[in-house]
C-alpha positions as CSV (number, residue, x, y, z in Angstrom):
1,X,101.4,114.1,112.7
2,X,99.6,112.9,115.5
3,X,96.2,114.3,115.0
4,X,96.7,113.6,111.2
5,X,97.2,109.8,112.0
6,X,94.8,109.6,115.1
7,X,91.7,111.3,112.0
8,X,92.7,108.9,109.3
9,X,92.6,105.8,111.8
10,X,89.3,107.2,113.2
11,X,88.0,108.7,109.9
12,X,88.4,105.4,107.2
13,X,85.9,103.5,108.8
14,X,83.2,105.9,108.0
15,X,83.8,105.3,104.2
16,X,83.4,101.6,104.9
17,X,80.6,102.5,106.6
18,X,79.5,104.0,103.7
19,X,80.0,102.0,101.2
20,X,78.4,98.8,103.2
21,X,75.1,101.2,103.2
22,X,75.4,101.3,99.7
23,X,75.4,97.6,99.1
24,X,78.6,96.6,99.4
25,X,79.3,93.0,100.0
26,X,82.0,92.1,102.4
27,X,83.5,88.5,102.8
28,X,84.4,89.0,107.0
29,X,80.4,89.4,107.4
30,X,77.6,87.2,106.6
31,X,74.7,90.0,105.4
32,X,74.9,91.6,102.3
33,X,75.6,95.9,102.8
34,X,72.5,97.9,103.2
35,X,70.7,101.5,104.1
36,X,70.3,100.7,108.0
37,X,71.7,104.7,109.4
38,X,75.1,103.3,110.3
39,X,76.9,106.2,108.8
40,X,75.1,108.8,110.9
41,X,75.3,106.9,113.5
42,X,79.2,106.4,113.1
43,X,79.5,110.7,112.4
44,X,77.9,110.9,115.9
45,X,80.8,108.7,117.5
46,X,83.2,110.5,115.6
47,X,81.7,114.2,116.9
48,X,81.4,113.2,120.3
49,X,85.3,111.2,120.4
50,X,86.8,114.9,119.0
51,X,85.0,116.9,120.8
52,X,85.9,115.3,124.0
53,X,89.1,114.9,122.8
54,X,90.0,118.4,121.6
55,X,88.3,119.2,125.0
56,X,90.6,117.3,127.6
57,X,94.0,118.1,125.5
58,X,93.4,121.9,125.4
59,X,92.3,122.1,129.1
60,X,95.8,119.7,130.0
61,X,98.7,120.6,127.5
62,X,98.7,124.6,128.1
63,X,99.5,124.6,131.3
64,X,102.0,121.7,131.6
65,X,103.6,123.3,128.4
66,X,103.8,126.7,130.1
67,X,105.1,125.1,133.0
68,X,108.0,123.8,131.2
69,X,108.5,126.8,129.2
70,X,108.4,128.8,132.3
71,X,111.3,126.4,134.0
72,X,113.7,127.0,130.8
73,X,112.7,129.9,129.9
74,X,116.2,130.2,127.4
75,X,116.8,126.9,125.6
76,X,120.3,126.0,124.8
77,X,121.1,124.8,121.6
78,X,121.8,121.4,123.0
79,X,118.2,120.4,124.3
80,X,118.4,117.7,127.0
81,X,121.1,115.5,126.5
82,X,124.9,116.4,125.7
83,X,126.3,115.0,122.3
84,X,128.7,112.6,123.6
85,X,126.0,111.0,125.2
86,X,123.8,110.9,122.1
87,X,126.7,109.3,120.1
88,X,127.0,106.5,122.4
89,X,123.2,105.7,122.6
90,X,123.8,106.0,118.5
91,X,126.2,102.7,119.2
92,X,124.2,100.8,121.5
93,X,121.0,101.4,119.5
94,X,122.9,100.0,116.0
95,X,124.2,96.7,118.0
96,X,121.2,96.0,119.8
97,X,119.0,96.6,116.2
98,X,121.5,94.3,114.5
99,X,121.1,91.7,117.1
100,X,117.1,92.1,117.2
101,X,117.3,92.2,113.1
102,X,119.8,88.9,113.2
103,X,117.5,87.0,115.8
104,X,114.2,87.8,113.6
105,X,115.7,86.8,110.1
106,X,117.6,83.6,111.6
107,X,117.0,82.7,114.8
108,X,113.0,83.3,114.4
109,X,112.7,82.2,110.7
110,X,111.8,85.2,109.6
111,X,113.8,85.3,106.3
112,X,111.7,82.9,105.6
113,X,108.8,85.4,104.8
114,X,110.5,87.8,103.2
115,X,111.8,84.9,100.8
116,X,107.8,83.7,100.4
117,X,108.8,80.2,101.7
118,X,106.7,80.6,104.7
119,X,103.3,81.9,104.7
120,X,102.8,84.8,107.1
121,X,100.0,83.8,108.9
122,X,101.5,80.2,109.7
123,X,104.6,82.6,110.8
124,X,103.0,84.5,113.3
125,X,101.2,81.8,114.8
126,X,103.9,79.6,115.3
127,X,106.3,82.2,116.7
128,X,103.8,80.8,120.2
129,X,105.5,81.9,123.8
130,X,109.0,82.6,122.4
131,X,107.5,85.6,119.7
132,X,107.0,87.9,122.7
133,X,110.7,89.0,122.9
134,X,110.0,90.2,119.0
135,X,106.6,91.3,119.6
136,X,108.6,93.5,122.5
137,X,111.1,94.7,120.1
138,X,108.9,95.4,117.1
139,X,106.1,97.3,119.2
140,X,108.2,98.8,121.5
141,X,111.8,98.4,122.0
142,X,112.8,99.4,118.3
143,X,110.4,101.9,117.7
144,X,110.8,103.7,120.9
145,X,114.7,103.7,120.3
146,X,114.5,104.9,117.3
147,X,112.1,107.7,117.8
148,X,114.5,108.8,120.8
149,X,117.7,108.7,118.4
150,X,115.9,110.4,115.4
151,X,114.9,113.1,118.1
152,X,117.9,112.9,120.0
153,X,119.7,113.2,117.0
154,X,117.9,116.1,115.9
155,X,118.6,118.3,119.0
156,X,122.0,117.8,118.7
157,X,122.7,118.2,115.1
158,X,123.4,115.6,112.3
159,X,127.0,114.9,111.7
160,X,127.5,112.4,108.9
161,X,128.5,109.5,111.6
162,X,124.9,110.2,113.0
163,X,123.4,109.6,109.6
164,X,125.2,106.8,109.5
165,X,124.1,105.4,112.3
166,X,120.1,106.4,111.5
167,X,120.8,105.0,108.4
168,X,121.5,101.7,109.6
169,X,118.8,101.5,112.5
170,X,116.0,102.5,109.7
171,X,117.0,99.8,107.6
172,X,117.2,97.1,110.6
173,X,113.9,98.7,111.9
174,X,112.6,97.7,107.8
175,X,113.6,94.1,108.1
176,X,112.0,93.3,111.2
177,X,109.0,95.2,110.3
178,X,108.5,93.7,107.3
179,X,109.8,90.2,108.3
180,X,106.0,90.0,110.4
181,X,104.3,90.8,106.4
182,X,102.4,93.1,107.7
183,X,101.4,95.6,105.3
184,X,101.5,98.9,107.6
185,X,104.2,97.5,110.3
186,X,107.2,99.6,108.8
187,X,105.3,102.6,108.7
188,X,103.7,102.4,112.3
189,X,107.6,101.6,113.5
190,X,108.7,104.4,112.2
191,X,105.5,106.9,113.2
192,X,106.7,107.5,116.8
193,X,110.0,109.1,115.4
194,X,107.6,111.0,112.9
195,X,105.5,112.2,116.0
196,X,108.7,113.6,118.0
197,X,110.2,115.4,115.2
198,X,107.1,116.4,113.4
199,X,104.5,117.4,115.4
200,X,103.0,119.8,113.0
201,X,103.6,118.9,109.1
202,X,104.2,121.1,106.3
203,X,101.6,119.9,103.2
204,X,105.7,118.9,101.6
205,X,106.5,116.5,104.3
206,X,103.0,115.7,104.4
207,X,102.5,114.8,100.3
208,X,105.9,112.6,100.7
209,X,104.5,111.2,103.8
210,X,101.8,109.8,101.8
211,X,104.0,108.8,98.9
212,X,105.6,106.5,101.0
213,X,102.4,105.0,103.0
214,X,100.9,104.3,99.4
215,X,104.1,103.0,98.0
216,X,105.2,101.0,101.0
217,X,101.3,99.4,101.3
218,X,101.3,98.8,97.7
219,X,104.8,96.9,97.5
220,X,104.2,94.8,100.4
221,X,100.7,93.9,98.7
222,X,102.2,92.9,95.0
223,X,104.9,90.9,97.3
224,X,103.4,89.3,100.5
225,X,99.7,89.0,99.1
226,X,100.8,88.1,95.4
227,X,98.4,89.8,93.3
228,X,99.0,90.0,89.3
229,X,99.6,93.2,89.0
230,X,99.1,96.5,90.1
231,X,95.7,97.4,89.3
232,X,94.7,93.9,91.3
233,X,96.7,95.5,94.0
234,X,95.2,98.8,94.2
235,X,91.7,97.0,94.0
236,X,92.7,95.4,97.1
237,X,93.9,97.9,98.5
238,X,90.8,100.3,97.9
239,X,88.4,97.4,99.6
240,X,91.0,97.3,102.1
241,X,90.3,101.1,102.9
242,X,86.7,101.1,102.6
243,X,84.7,98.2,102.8
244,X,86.5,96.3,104.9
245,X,87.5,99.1,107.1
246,X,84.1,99.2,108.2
247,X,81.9,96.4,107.4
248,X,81.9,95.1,110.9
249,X,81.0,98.3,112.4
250,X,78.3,98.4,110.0
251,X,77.0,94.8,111.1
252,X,77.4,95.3,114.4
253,X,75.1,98.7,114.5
254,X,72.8,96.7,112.1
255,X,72.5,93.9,114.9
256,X,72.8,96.0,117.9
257,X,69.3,98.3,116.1
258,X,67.5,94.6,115.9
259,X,68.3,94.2,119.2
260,X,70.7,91.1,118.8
261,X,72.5,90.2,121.7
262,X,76.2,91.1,121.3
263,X,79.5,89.7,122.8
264,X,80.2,89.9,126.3
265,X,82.2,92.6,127.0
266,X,83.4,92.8,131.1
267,X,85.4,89.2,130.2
268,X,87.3,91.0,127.9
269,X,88.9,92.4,130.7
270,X,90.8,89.3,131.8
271,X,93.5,88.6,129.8
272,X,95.2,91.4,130.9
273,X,97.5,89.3,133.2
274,X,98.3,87.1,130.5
275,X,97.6,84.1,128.5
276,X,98.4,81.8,131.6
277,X,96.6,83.7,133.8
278,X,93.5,83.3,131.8
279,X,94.2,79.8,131.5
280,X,94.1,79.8,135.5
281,X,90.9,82.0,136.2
282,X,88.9,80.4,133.3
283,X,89.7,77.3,132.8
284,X,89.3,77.5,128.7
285,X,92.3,75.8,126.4
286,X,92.6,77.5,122.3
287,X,93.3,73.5,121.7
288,X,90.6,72.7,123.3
289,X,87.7,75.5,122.0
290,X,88.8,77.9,120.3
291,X,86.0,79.6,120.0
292,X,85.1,80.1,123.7
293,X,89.1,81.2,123.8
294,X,88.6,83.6,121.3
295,X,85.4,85.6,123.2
296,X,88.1,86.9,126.0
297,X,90.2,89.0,123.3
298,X,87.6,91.7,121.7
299,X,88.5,91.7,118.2
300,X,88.5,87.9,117.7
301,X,85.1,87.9,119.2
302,X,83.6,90.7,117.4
303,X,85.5,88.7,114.2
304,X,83.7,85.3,115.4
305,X,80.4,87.7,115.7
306,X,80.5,89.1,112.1
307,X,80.0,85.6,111.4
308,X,83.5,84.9,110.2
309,X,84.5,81.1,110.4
310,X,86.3,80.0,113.9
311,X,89.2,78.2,111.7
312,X,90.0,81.4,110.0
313,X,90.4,83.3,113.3
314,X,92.5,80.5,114.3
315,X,94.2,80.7,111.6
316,X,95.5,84.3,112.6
317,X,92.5,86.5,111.0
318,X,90.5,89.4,112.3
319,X,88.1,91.5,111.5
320,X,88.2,95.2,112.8
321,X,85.3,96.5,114.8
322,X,86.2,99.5,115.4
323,X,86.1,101.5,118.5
324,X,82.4,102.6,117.2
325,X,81.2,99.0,117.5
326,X,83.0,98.7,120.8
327,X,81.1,101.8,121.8
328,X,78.0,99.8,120.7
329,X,78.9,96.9,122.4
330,X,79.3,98.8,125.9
331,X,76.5,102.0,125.7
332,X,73.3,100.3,123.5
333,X,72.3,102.2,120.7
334,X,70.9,105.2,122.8
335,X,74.1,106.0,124.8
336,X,76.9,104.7,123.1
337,X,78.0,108.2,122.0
338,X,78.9,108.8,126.2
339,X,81.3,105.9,125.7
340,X,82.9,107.4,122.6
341,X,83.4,110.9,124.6
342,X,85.0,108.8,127.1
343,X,87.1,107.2,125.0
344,X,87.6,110.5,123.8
345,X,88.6,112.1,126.7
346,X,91.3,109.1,127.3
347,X,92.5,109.5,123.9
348,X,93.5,113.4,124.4
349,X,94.7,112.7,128.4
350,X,97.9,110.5,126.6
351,X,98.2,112.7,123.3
352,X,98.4,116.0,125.8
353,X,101.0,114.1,128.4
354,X,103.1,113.0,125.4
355,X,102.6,117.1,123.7
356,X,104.1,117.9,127.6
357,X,107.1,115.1,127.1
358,X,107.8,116.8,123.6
359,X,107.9,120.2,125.0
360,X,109.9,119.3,128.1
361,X,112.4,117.6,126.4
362,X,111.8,114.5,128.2
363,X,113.6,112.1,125.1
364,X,112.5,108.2,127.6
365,X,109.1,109.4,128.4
366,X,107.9,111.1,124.6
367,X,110.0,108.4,123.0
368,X,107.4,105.7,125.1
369,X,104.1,107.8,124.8
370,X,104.5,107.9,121.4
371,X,105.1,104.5,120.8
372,X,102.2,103.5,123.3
373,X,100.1,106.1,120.6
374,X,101.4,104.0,117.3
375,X,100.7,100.7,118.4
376,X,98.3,100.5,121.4
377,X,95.8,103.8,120.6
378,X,96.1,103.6,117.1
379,X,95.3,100.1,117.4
380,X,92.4,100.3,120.1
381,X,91.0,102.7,117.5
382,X,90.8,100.0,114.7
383,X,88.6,98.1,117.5
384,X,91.4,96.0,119.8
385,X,89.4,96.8,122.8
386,X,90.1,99.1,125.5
387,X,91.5,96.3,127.7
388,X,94.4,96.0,125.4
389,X,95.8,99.1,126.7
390,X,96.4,97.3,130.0
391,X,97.7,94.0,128.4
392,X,100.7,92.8,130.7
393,X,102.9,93.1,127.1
394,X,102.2,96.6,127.0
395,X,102.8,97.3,130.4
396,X,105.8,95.4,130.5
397,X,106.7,96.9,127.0
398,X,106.0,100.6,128.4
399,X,108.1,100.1,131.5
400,X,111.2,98.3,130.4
401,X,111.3,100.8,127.6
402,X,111.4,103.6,129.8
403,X,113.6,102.6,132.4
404,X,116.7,101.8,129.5
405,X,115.7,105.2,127.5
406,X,115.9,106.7,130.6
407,X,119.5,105.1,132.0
408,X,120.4,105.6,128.5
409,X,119.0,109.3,127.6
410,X,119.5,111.0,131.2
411,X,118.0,114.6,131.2
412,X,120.7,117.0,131.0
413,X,121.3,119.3,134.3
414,X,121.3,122.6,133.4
415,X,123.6,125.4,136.0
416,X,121.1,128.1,136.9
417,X,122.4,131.4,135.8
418,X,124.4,133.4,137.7
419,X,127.8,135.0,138.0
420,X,130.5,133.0,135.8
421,X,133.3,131.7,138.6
C-alpha cells in the first residue's frame, strides 16, 4: 500500500500536467494552459525520483530484513507484544480517542463544521496557537495509535471485545478527521494502519480500497463544498485530480524555461523552530504583511507565485507545487532531475526503515514511520517543501508519539531456546 499511495501522489500531477499542455485553464494560475514540454519534463522527475528510490530501498531493506529474520528465526504466534497487554492499550487508546473526539466537536467548535454553521476555512484559521494539540492528534497521535492497535490487534487475533474496541476508535478517528473538512483527512488517518497490515494488496482489497477513497471524496464534496448534485461533484472532483493537481507545476516549469526568477528557497528553511522563532530571527508579522510571511512556508509562496491573490492564501488556500516544481525551484531547468533523485533517495531511506520496523515487529517505531509517510512524505510530495519534514510539530509529533507507543507497546522478550526447566 505504500508504493501504491507513494505512485498515485507522485503520478496525478502528471495528468495535470497534461491537461494544462493541452489548454486547460486553471483559476490558482494567471496564464492560460499551453504546449511548453512540461509533461516530459515532469516524466523525467518522475524516472529519476523511482529510480533512486527503488535504488536506495533495495540496497537498505534486505539486509536489515534478514537481520531480523535471522534473530527470530521461528515466530510465535503472538508477534511482539502479549495479549493482555494489547487489551489494555485497546482501553487507553478508546478513552484517549473519546477525549480527543469530545475536545474537537465541543471544546474546539468543531461540530460546528460538520453541522455547516462554520465555514471550514474560517475553522482552521481560527483554531490559531491552541489548534496544535488537534493538529498533534489528527496527524500523529490518532493515526499512529490506531495503526499500532489495528496491527497490534492483528498479531494477536480479533476477539469480538477487540472489534469492539477498533470499532469505536475508527469512528472517533472519522469525526475528528472530518471535523477539519478536509476531503482526504479520513482516508490519510487511516493509511498508516493500511500500511502495517497491508503491505502488499490483493486487486480485492485494493478495488474496495478505491471504493471507499471515491466514495469518501465524493460525500465530503456534495457535503462540505455544496455542489448540486453529483455530476457537479464529480466535475469537481475530476479538475481536482487533473488540472489542478498540476497547474502550478506546469507554471512554474513554464516560468523557470523563460528564465523568471522564482521564490527564494534557503529561507524556507527557517520556520522549522516555529512560528515564534521566525518571528524572532525575521522580524516579519502575518498581521502586518502577509505576503512577505507567506514566502518563508514553500507552498504559500509557490501559491503567491502562481499568481494567486495574497487574501486568498490568507484566507487558508494553497496551491500545490509539487515536489517537481520544488525540484525546479532548487536545480534550474538543466539539473533539477539530481534534486529529484535525491529526494528520491530520501523517500526510499524512510519507506525501507519503516519495511525493517514491519518486519521486526517493532509496533512504536512502524506505527510512527508510517504516520511520518501519510502526512509529512505524502504531503512533501504534493509540494510542502522539504523543510517541512523538520517542522518542530513533526518532530515533536514523531517523538512524543514514539515514546507513549513505546511505554505502551513494549517489545515482547522472547526465552532463547533451550532445555524446558
Amino acid at each position: 500500500m505504500l508504493y501504491l499511495s507513494l505512485a498515485f501522489f507522485m503520478v496525478l500531477p502528471l495528468f495535470g500536467v497534461m491537461a494544462m499542455e493541452s489548454g486547460e485553464v486553471s483559476p490558482f494560475v494567471d496564464e492560460p494552459g499551453g504546449p511548453n514540454g512540461a509533461s516530459y519534463a515532469y516524466a523525467v522527475h518522475l524516472l529519476a525520483f523511482f529510480v533512486a528510490f527503488v535504488l536506495v530501498l533495495k540496497a537498505r531493506a534486505p539486509r536489515k530484513a534478514k537481520r531480523a529474520v535471522a534473530a527470530a528465526p521461528t515466530l510465535p504466534p503472538v508477534h511482539g507484544v502479549s495479549p493482555a497487554v494489547v487489551d489494555r492499550y485497546a482501553v487507553v487508546c478508546v478513552a484517549l480517542f473519546i477525549l480527543l473526539t469530545v475536545l474537537m466537536l465541543f471544546a474546539y467548535g468543531g461540530i460546528g463544521v460538520l453541522t455547516l454553521a462554520v465555514d471550514k476555512s474560517e475553522f482552521r484559521v481560527s483554531l490559531g496557537t491552541f489548534g496544535a494539540l488537534m493538529t498533534l492528534s489528527t496527524k500523529w497521535f490518532m493515526p499512529a495509535m490506531f495503526a499500532a492497535l489495528v496491527r497490534a490487534c492483528a498479531d494477536v487475533g480479533w476477539t469480538l471485545p477487540r472489534k469492539l474496541m477498533v470499532g469505536v476508535a475508527t469512528l472517533c478517528l472519522a469525526l475528528v478527521g472530518a471535523s477539519w473538512g478536509f476531503k482526504t483527512t479520513v482516508v490519510l488517518m487511516m493509511l498508516p494502519a493500511i500500511i502495517l497490515v497491508s503491505w502488499r494488496l490483493s486487486a480485492r482489497s485494493l478495488a474496495w480500497l478505491g471504493v471507499f477513497f471515491v466514495v469518501n471524496v465524493l460525500t465530503f464534496s456534495l457535503f462540505f463544498d455544496q455542489h448540486e448534485d453529483l455530476g457537479v461533484a464529480l466535475e469537481a472532483l475530476l479538475l481536482r485530480l487533473t488540472a489542478l493537481q498540476g497547474d502550478l507545476a506546469w507554471y512554474t516549469w513554464e516560468k523557470v524555461v523563460n528564465g523568471a526568477d522564482t521564490p527564494g528557497y534557503l529561507k524556507t528553511f527557517l520556520p522549522v523552530l516555529g512560528d515564534g522563532m521566525l518571528r524572532q530571527i525575521t522580524g516579519t508579522d502575518p498581521e502586518r504583511d502577509f505576503a512577505e510571511w507567506a514566502s518563508y512556508y514553500f507552498g504559500n509562496a509557490m501559491t503567491l507565485f502562481g499568481g494567486y491573490p495574497v487574501e486568498g492564501v490568507q484566507a487558508g488556500v494553497t496551491n500545490q507545487p509539487t515536489m517537481f516544481a520544488e525540484s525546479l525551484v532548487v536545480g534550474g531547468r538543466h539539473l533539477f532531475f539530481v534534486v529529484s533523485a535525491l529526494f528520491g533517495a530520501v523517500t526510499g531511506y524512510v519507506a525501507a526503515t519503516l519495511r525493517c520496523a514491519i518486519a521486526s515487529h517493532r509496533h512504536a517505531a512502524a506505527a510512527t514511520l508510517a504516520t511520518f509517510f501519510s502526512f509529512t512524505i505524502l504531503s512533501w510530495t504534493l509540494g510542502n517543501g522539504f523543510s517541512s519534514l523538520f517542522y518542530l510539530i513533526n518532530l515533536v509529533g514523531a517523538a512524543t508519539t514514539y515514546l507513549f507507543l513505546r511505554a505502551l507497546l513494549p517489545r515482547m522478550r522472547r526465552k532463547r531456546a533451550g532445555p524446558d526447566k
